[in-house]
N, C-alpha and C positions, 0 to 999 in steps of 0.2 A: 556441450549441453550442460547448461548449470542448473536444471532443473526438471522435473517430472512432466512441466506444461509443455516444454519444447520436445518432446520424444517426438508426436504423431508428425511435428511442422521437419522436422529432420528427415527422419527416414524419407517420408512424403518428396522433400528437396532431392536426397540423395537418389531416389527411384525415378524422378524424374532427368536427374543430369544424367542418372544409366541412361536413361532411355533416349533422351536428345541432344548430349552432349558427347559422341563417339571419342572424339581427341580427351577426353579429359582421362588418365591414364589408373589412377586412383584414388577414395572416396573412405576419407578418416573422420571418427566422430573423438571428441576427446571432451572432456571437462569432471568435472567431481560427480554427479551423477551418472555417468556414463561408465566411468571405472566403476564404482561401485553392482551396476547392474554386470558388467563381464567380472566382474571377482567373485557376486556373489549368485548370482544366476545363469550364469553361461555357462556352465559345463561341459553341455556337447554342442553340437552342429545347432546352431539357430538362423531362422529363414532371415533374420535383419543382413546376415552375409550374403543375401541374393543381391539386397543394393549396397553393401558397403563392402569393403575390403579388408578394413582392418577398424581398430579401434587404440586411440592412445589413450592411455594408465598415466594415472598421477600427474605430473609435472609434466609439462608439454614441450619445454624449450630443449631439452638433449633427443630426444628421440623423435621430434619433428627435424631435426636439424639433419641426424643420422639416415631417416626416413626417406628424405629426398635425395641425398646421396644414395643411398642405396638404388632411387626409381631412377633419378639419372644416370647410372651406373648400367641399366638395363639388365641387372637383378634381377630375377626374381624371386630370388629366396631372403626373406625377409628376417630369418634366424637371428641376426646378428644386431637387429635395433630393437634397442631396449626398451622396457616397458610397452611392448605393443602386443596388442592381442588380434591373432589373424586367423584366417580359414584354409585350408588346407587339403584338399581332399574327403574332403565331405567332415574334418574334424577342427575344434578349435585350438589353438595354441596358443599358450601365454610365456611369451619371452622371460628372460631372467630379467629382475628388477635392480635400477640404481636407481639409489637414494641422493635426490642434489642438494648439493651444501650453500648454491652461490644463491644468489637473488637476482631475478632481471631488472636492472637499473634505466632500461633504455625509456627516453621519454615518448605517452602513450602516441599513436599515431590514429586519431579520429577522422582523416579526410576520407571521402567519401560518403559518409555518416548524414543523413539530412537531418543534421542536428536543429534546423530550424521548424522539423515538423511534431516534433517530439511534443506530449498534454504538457508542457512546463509553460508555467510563464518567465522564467529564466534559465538558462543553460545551466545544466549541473553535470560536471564531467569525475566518474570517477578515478580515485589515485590508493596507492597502496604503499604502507611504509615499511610490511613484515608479509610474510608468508607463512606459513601453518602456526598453529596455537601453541602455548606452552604447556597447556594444561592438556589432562587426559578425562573429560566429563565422560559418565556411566553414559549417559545417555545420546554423546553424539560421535556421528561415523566421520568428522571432517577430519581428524589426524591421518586417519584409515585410509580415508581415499586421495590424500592432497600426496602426500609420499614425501619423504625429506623430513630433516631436523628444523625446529625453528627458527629462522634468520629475520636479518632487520637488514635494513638501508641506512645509511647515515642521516641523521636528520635535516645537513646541509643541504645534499642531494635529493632530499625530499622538495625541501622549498625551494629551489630551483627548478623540479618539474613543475611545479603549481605554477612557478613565475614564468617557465614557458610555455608554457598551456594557456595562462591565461596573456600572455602575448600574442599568439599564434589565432585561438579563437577566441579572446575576448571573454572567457569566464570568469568569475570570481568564486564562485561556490563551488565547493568540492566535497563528494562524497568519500570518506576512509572507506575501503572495502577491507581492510585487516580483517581477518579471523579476531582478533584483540588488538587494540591500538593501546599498548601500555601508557598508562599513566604517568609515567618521567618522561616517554616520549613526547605523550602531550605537550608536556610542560616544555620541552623542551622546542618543539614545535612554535608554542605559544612565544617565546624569546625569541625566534628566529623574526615572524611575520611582524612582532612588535618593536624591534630594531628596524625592521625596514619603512615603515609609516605605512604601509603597502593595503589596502582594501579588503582584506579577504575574508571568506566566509565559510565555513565549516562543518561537519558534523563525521562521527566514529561510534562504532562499541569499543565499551572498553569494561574491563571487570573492576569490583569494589576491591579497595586496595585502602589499606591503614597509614599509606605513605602520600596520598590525594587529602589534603587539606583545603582553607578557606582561602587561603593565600592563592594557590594553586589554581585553583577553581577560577577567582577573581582574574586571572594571569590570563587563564585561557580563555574565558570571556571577552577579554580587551582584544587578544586575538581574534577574534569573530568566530568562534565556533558558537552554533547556535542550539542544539541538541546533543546528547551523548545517552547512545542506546545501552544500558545496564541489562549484564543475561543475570535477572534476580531469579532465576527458576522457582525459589520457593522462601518465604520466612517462617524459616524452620529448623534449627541447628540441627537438630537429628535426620531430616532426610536431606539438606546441603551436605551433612559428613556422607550419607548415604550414595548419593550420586556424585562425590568426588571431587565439588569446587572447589572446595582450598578456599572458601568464602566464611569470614564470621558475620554473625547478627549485627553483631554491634559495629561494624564497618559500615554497615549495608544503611543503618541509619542517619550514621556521620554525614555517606559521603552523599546520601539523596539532600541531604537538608544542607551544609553547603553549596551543592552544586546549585538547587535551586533559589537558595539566595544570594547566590553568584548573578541568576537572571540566567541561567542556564536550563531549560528546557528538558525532562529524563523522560526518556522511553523507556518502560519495563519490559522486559519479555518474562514469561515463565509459563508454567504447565501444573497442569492437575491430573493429579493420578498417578505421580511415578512411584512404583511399589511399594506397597506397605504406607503411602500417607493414607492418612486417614480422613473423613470429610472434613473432621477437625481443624487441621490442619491445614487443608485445601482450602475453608473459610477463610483462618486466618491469613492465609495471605491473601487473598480477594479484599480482606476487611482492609489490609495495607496500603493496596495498593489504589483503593477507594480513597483514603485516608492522603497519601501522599499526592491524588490528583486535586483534591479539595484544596490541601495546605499549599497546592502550589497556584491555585487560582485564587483563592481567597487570601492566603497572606503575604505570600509572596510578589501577584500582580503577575504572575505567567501562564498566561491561560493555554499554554501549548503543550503540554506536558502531557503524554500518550502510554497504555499502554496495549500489552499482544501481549494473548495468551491462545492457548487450545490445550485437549487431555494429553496426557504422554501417548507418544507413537514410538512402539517396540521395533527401530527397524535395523535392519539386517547389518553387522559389521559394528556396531557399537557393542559397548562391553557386558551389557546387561544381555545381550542377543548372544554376545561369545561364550557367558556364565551365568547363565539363568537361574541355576542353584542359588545363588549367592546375593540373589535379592529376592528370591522366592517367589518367581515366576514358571510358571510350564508356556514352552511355544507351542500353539496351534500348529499343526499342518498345513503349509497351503494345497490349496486344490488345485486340477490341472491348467484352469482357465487363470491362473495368477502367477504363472511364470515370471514377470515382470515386477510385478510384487514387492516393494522395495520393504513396507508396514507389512509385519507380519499381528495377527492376534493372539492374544495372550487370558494364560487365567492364573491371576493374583491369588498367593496363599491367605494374604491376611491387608486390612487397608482396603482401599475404592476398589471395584469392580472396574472392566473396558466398561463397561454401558453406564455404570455409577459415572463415571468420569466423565463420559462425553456429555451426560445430562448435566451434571453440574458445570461443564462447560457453557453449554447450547443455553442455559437457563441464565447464567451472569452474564455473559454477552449479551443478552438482550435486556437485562434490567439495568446493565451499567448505562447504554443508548438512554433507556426511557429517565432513570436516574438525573440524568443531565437535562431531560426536557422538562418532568415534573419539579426536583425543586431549582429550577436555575430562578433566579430570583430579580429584580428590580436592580439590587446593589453590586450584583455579582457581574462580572464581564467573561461570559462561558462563549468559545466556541459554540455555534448550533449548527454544526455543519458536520454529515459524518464525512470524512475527504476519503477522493478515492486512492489516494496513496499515501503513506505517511512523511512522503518526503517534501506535499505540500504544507507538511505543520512546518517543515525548516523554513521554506518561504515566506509562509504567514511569519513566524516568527521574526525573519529577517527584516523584514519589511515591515514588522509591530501591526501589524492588520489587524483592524478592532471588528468583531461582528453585531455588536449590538448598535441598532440605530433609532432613530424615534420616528424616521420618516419612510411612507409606503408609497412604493413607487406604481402610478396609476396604470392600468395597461388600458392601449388606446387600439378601439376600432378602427380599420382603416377606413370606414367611413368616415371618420370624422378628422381624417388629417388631409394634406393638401392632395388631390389627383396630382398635382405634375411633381410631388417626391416623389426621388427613387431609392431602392432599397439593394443593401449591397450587403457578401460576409464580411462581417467583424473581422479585421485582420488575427486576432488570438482565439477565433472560432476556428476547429477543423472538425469532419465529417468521416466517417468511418463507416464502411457499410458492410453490416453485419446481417446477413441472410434473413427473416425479410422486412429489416428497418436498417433506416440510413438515421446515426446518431451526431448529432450537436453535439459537439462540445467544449467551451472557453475555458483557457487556460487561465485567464485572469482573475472570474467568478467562480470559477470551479463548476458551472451551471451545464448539463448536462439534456438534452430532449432528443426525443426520438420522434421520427415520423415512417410511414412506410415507404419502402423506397420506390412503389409509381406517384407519390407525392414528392419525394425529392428530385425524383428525374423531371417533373413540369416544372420544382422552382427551378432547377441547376439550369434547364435551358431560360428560364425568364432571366435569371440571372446577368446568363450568357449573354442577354438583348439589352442589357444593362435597362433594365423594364420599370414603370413608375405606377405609382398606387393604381391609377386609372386600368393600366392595361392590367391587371393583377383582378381587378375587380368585375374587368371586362371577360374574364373568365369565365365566368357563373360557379366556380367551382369551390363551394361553401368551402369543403374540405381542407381544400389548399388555401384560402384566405384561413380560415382558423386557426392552422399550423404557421404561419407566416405570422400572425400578431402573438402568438405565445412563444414562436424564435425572437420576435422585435422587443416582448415584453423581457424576456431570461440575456437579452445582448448578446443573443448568439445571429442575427441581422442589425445592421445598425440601418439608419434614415437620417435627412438633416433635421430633422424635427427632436429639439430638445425634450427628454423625458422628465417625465411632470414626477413631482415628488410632495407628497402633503403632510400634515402630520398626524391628522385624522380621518375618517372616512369624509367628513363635509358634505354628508347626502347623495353621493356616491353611489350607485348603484353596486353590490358586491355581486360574483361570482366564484364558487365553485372551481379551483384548478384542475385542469384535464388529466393531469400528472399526480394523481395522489393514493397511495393505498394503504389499507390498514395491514401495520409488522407484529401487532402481538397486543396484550395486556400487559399491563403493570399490574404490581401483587395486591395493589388497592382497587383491581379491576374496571382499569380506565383502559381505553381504545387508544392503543399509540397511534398513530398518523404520521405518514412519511411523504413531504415531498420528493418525487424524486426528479425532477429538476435541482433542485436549490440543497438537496437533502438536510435539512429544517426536517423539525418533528413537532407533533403537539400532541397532547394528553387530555381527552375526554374523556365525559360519562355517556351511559345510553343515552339518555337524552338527548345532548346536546348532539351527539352522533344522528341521531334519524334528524335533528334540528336540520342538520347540516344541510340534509336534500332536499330544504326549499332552497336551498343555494345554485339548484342545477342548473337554473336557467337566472339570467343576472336580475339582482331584486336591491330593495332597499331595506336596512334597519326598522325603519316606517310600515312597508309594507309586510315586515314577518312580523311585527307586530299587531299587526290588523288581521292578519291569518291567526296567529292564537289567539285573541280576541275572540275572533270567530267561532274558532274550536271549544270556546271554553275554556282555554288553558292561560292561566293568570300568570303575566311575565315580571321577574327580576329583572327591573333597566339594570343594576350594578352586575348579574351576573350575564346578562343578555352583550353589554359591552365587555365584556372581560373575554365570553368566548370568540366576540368580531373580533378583537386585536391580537388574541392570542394565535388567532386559526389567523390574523392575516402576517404578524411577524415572524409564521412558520412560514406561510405561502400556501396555505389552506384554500384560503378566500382570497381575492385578488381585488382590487379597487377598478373600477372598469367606464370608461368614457367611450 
């Protein structure tokens, strides 16, 4: 379990192979999250032992290995494998711990995996060159629960599994999952792929380092790495000494502004609110890292450059949770119902508040969004898409995908296309049904729709009949025609019928998208608007907001000017076109035949 989201899908597994799997003889949970809750929450007798049996600590390949010998062995006394924490007569016990020194070299083994059903529109397999960090940050518990000293793999060995992985299945893009993927190694990486003339595609974190230059940068470029995630936590010399990066300012400048004139793509991460910063200080780096996503689109030409942030999370086993003194924090008590608990709360002596912190979080995340819709501008080439992971910017990147277009794509009734077309899934559409809607969604546009799932079970069987407009129409069933021309419109169904593309509305009739809701204001108190198909955003005034609802049923530019006319209300043709084009290059309004 590598994470908090997979707790309930585990147990859930685990209580059902008790239950319907008799031969299966025992049921191990193991990963960095799962050690961390038996180290730091499991004290006594906890019911998760009614479906499991044990639990593996830290590094998994010695005391999985010991493990099975020991069950083959027809043991049952488990004393003797390491790192395992087990139950025992109504108590827990945590074996003696080793620390491993080697590195698992063996190349990954993906069969079985339906890796062709995965939201990607190219295979991305992860690979790994080190195991645990070198560094000891205040604020995270990953030394703690990985176990072992830092080690590496040779860097031969490295490109050698890429070169058989991407033999095997055909990948070329590879995720580093490093804790840190050092900087020389990079580079050295970077000499390996570029000796062999070989394809391939890339991306890592990796920390700012004063030994990463232009040079350097350029190298690893040529190698195809296409992003490199930077843990910048903060620009702020006083609380980087505070939380223990072993990061200067002045690094942190160099190596953004090389990398991105390298044509290298940077993901920031960092936090607000870790002890003692102050709002101050918390701006300033929000103001940075506003600053370094502008200069990478505007001067640079890389419009892919990302960042993640959230407030600091005090959690259990990191150094500021072990010495709270010593950054001048008091831990809250958990209550009974938070056993599990990994974030514990806190109150700061001096510096942001928890609740200061999550606001000034919750409050830039949404003006960074709007930010990028209000001033993206004519000259500028801005992503308008929020993506749903960020490992689709590596694709886009990969693949240079431009999001500004000048042409809007018509959506067509299916009355007016042939009766004997038929309609089929997009091959890079898949459907997911999520209790009680069945979700679209293409890999390729990243376009996402939902319908409810007694809509999807009529199209899935029309489907099935490999069925054509006529019998669709022959339905009567408004509902499901409707949902059907806004999948044909998003290319989540295709049809043999070429989609029309124009460049202006052409007297077009507009509608209103089904798919759209208001996420917030901007600080000039404009109505953001989110498709959530396309996730496209647009930034209105009142006005034009209530404008919007003669849009509900399909009309023309012509005819909402004849309605205010009528009303009395005297129209701006220049700002009257400005909000049709704006509301249709989000996907507000829709061109409609």
């Amino acid at each position: 379990m590598s994470g908090c989201f997979q707790l309930i899908s585990a147990v859930t597994l685990a209580k059902l192979i008790k239950e319907e799997c008799p031969s299966v003889k025992h049921v191990s949970l193991g990963g960095n999250y799962i050690t961390r809750l038996a180290d730091d929450c499991m004290k006594e007798w906890h019911p998760f032992f009614e479906y499991i049996d044990s639990i593996m600590m830290y590094d998994g390949e010695e005391p999985l290995a010991r493990l099975l010998e020991a069950l083959d062995s027809g043991d049952d006394n488990l004393d003797c494998v390491p790192n395992l924490c087990h139950a025992k007569g109504g108590k827990i016990y945590k074996n003696h711990r080793i620390e491993q020194t080697f590195i698992n070299d063996t190349v990954p083994d993906f069969d079985g995996f339906a890796l062709s059903k995965y939201f990607m529109p190219e295979l991305i397999l992860p690979v790994y060159s080190s195991r645990q960090c070198f560094n000891h940050c205040a604020f995270c518990t990953i030394p703690g629960a990985t176990g072992g000293c830092y080690r590496k793999m040779p860097i031969s060995r490295v490109f050698e599994i890429m070169c058989r992985l991407n033999e095997k299945y055909g990948t070329r893009v590879f995720s580093f999952v490093d804790e840190t993927f050092e900087g020389k190694r990079m580079e050295q990486l970077a000499d390996e792929i570029n000796a062999s003339g070989k394809t391939f595609f890339w991306h890592g974190e990796t920390r700012f380092s004063p030994t990463l230059s232009t040079e350097v940068f350029n190298k690893i470029y040529q190698s195809g790495c296409r992003q490199i995630q930077f843990g910048l936590e903060s620009y702020n010399q006083r609380v980087l000494d505070l939380m223990k990066k072993n990061t200067r300012v002045d690094w942190i400048d160099r190596n953004v502004h090389d990398c991105l004139n390298a044509g290298i793509p940077v993901h920031l991460f960092f936090m607000i609110g870790f002890p003692t910063e102050t709002k101050e200080e918390a701006l300033n780096t929000l103001a940075y890292t506003e600053n370094v996503l502008n200069y990478s689109k505007q001067v640079c030409g890389v419009p892919y450059s990302t960042r993640g942030f959230t407030n600091f999370g005090l959690v259990m086993g990191s150094d500021v949770w072990n010495h709270p003194d010593k950054y001048g924090v008091s831990v809250m008590p958990k209550s009974q119902y938070e056993d599990l608990r990994l974030e514990v709360d806190y109150v700061s002596g001096t510096g942001l508040t928890l609740n200061e912190a999550k606001s000034l979080s919750d409050e830039h995340h949404i003006d960074f969004y709007m930010q990028e819709v209000i001033n993206g501008s004519d000259t500028i080439d801005l992503p308008q898409r929020l993506h749903i992971s960020e490992v689709t910017w590596i694709l886009d990147s990969i693949h240079a995908v431009r999001y500004k277009g000048h042409l809007t794509k018509v959506k067509r009734r299916l009355t007016s296309l042939n009766p004997a077309d038929r309609i089929w899934l997009d091959s890079k559409t898949s459907v997911v049904l999520v209790e009680p809607f069945a979700y679209f969604y293409n890999s390729e546009y990243h376009h996402v729709y939902a319908v409810s799932q007694l809509v999807y079970l009529k199209l899935a069987r029309l489907l099935e009949a490999d069925c054509s407009i006529s019998l669709i129409l022959d339905q009567g069933d408004l509902e499901l025609t409707r949902a059907i021309e806004e999948l044909l419109h998003y290319g989540l169904l295709n049809t043999n019928i070429d989609a029309d593309y124009v460049m202006h509305d052409n007297g077009f009739q507009l509608v209103k998208s089904s798919f759209v809701k208001e996420v917030g204001r901007s600080k000039e108190g404009l109505r953001v608007l989110l498709s959530c198909a396309t996730h496209r955003m647009c930034a209105v005034n009142d006005f034009s907001f209530a404008l919007l609802s003669l849009f509900e049923k399909p009309i023309t530019k012509n005819e909402v000017r004849d309605i205010l006319k009528k009303e009395g209300l005297s129209t701006n043709e220049e700002q009257l076109n400005k909000l049709v084009d704006n509301c249709m290059k989000a996907d507000i309004l829709q061109l409609i035949r």
